[in-house]
N, C-alpha and C positions, 0 to 999 in steps of 0.2 A: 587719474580721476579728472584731470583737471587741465590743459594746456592753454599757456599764454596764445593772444594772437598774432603775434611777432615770430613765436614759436611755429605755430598751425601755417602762417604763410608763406615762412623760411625766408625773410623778409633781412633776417639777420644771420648768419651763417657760425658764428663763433659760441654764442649759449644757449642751451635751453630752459625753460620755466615749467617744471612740470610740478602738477601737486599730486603727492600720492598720498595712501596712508601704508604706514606701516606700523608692524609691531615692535614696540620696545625694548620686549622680553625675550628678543633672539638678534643679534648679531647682525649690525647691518653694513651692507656692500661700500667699495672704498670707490671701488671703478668700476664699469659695465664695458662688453666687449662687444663688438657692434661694427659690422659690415669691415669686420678683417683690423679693426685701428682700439684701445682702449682706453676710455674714456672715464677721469677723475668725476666722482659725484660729491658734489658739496652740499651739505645738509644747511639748509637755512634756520637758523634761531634752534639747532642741536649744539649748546654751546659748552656741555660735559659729555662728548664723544669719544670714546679709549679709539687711538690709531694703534694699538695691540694687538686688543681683542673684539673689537670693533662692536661696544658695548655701550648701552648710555647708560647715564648715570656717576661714572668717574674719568678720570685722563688717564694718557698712560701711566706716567709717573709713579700713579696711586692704582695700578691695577694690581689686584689680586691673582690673577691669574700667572 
């Protein structure tokens, strides 16, 4: 939805700021694979994210699953 302009200009080569939206109620991605290399995605201010079942709302720890 949304890209920094640091990002847009490639100004800085090491991260990018992107805003997207997504949904809560389905599992979300840990890494994206992209031109042959795979790339960690870190969710900003998602601060009860499962690295399990990649689910918001609890940690691993405490996952159900």
């Amino acid at each position: 939805m949304k890209v920094d302009l640091t990002t847009f200009n490639i100004t800085q080569g090491r991260f990018a700021w992107v805003c997207i939206e997504i949904s809560l109620d389905e599992p979300v991605a840990g890494r994206l694979w992209f031109r042959n290399v795979w790339f960690k995605i870190e969710y900003e201010g998602l601060h009860l994210l499962c690295s399990e079942c990649g689910r918001y709302g609890h940690l691993a720890r405490d996952c159900p699953n």
